[in-house]
C-alpha positions as a Python dict, from the first residue, in 0.01 Angstrom:
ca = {
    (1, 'X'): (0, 0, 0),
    (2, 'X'): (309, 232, 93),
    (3, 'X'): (458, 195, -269),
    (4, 'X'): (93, 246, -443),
    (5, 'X'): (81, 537, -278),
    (6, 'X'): (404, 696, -274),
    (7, 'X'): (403, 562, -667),
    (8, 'X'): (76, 791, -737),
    (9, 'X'): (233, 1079, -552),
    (10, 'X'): (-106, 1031, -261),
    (11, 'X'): (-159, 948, 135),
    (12, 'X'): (-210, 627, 257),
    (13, 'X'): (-551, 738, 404),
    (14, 'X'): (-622, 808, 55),
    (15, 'X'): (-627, 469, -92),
    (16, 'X'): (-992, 236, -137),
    (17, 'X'): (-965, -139, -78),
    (18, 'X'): (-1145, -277, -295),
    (19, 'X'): (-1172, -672, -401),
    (20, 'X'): (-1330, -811, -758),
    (21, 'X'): (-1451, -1128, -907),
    (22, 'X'): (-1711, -1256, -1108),
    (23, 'X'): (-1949, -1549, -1138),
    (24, 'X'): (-2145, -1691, -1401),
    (25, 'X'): (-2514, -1765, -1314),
    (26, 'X'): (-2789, -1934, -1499),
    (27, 'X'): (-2873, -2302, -1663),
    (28, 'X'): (-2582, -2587, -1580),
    (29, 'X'): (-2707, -2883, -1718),
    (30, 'X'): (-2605, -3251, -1587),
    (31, 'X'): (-2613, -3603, -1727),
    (32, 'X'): (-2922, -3760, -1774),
    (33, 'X'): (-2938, -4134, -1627),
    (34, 'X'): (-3241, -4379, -1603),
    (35, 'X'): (-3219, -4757, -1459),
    (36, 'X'): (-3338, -4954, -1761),
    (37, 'X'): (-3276, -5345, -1880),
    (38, 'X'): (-2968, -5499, -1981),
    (39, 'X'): (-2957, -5441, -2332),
    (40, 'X'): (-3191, -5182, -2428),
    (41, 'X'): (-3140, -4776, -2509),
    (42, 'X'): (-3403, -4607, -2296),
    (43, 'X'): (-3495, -4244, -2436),
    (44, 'X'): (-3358, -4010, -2164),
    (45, 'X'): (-3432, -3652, -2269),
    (46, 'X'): (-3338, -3386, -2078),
    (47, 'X'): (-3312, -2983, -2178),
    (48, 'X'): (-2996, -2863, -2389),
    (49, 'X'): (-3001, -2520, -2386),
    (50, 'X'): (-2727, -2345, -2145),
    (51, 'X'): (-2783, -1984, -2156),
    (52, 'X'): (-2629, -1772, -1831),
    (53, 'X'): (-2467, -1445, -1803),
    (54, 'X'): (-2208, -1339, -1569),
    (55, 'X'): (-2199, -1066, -1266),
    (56, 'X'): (-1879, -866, -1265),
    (57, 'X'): (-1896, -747, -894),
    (58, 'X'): (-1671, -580, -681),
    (59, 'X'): (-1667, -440, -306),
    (60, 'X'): (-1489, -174, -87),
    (61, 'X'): (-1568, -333, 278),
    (62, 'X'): (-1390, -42, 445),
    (63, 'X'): (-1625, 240, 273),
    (64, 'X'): (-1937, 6, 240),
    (65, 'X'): (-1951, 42, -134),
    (66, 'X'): (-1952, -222, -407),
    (67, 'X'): (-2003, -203, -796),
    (68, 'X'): (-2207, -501, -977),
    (69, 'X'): (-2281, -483, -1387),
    (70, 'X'): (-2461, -824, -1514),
    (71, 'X'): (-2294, -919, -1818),
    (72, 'X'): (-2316, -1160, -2129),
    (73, 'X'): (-2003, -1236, -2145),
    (74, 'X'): (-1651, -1288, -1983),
    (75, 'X'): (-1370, -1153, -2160),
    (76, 'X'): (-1168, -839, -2151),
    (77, 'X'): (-1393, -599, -2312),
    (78, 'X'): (-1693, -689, -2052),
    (79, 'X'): (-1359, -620, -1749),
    (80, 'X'): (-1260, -299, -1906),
    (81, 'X'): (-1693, -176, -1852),
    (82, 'X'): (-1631, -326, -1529),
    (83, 'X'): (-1351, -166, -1429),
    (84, 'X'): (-1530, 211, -1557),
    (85, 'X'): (-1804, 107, -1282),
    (86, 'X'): (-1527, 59, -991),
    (87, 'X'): (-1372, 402, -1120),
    (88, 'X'): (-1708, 587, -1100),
    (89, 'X'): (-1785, 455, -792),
    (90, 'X'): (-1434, 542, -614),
    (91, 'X'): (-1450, 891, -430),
    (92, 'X'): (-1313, 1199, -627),
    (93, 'X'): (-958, 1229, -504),
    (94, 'X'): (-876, 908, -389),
    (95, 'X'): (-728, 581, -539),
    (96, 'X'): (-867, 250, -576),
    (97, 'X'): (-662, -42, -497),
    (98, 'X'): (-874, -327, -678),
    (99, 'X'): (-708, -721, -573),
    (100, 'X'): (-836, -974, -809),
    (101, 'X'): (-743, -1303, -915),
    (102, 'X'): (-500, -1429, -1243),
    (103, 'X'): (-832, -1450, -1483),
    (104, 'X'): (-725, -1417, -1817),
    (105, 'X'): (-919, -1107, -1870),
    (106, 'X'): (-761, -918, -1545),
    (107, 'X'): (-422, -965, -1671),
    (108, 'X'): (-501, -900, -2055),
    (109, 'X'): (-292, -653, -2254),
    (110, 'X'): (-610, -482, -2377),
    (111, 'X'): (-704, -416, -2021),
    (112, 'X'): (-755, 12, -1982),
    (113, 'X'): (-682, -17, -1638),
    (114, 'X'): (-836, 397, -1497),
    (115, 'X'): (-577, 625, -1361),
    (116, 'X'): (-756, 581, -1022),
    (117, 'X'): (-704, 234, -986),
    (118, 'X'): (-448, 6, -938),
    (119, 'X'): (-513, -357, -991),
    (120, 'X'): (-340, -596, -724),
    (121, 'X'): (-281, -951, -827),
    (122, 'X'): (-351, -1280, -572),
    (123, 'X'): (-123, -1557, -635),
    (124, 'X'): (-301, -1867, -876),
    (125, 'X'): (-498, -2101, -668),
    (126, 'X'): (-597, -1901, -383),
    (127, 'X'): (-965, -1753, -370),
    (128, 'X'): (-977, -1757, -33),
    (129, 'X'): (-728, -1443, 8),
    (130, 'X'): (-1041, -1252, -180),
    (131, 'X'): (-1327, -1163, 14),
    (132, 'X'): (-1543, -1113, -266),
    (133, 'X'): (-1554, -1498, -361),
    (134, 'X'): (-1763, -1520, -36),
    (135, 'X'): (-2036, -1280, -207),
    (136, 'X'): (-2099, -1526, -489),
    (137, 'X'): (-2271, -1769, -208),
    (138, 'X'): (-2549, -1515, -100),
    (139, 'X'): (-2566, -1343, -447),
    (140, 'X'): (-2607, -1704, -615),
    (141, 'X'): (-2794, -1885, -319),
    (142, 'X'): (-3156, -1765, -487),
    (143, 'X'): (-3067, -1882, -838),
    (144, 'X'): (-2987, -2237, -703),
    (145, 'X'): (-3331, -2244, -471),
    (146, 'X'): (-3518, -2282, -768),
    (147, 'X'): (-3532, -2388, -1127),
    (148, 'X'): (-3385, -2109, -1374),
    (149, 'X'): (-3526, -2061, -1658),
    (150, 'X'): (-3215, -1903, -1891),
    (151, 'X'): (-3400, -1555, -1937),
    (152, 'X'): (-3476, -1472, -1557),
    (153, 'X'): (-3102, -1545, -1501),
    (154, 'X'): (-3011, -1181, -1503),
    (155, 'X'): (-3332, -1083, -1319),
    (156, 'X'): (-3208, -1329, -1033),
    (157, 'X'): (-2842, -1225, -1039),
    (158, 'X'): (-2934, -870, -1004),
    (159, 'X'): (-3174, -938, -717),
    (160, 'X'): (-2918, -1114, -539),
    (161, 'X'): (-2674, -892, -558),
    (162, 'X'): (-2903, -637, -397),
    (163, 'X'): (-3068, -844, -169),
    (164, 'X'): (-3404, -794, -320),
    (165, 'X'): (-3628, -1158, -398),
    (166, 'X'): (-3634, -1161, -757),
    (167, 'X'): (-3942, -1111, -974),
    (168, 'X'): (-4080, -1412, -1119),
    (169, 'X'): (-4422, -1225, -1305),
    (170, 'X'): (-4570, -1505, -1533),
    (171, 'X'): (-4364, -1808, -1454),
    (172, 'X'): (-4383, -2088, -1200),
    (173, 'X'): (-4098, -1930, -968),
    (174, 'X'): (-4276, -1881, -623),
    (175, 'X'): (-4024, -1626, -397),
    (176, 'X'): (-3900, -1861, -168),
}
């Protein structure tokens, strides 16, 4: 934290903790099985499709503040929006000090990293050094209560990640 900030010329009381990640959210099929006789090929259909999206979500535990955006997709480009969030979110004249994992997309050379923040690298194989892996288990407990169906996957994401119940309006998901 000392070299951050004597590197961007700031106090040390002037630097936001903040910790990202991401999780994907929405239809994860399994293998279909049925018991059936020795011999024969039982028809065992079972739904295909696989549509999610992802939450890009990140929070500042010492100033209460996060920054969420629900996402189709996983790459670089969908980082750099997140990242813009973060930097909007970050109080005018101090620095963010964002520690995420070695994701592809966090280390990518396309990355447009804003001048107030400074991205913070774990080691590989260690989630558990990043608070914000522990978020994914409330924000994804409401999605995994009940069956998701592909297009409310962003409606449930969203409500998780604000606490909210999500809205189920014309389909067979009952809140609770």
């Amino acid at each position: 934290m000392d070299a951050i900030a004597r590197d961007k010329g700031i106090d040390r009381d002037r630097i936001e903790v903040w910790f990202g990640d991401e999780a994907r959210i929405g239809q994860k099929n399994k293998i279909t099985r049925r018991w059936a006789r020795r011999g024969t090929r039982p028809s065992a259909p079972h739904d295909q499709r696989t549509a999610s999206t992802y939450i890009f979500g990140a929070i500042c535990p010492g100033e209460g503040k996060g920054a969420a955006l629900v996402l189709p997709a996983c790459n670089t480009e969908a980082m750099n929006l997140h990242l813009a969030e973060i930097a909007a979110e970050v109080a005018p004249g101090k620095h963010a000090v964002l520690v995420v994992d070695q994701a592809g997309w966090h280390l990518s050379a396309g990355l447009l990293v804003p001048d107030n923040i400074t991205l913070v690298v774990l080691p590989p194989k260690c989630p558990e050094l990043n608070p914000a892996e522990n978020v994914w288990q409330t924000v994804c407990s409401l999605p995994k209560r009940r069956w998701l169906v592909p297009r409310y996957a962003t409606n449930e994401g969203c409500a998780g990640w604000t606490g909210a119940e999500p809205r189920a309006e014309g389909t067979s998901h009952a809140p609770g």
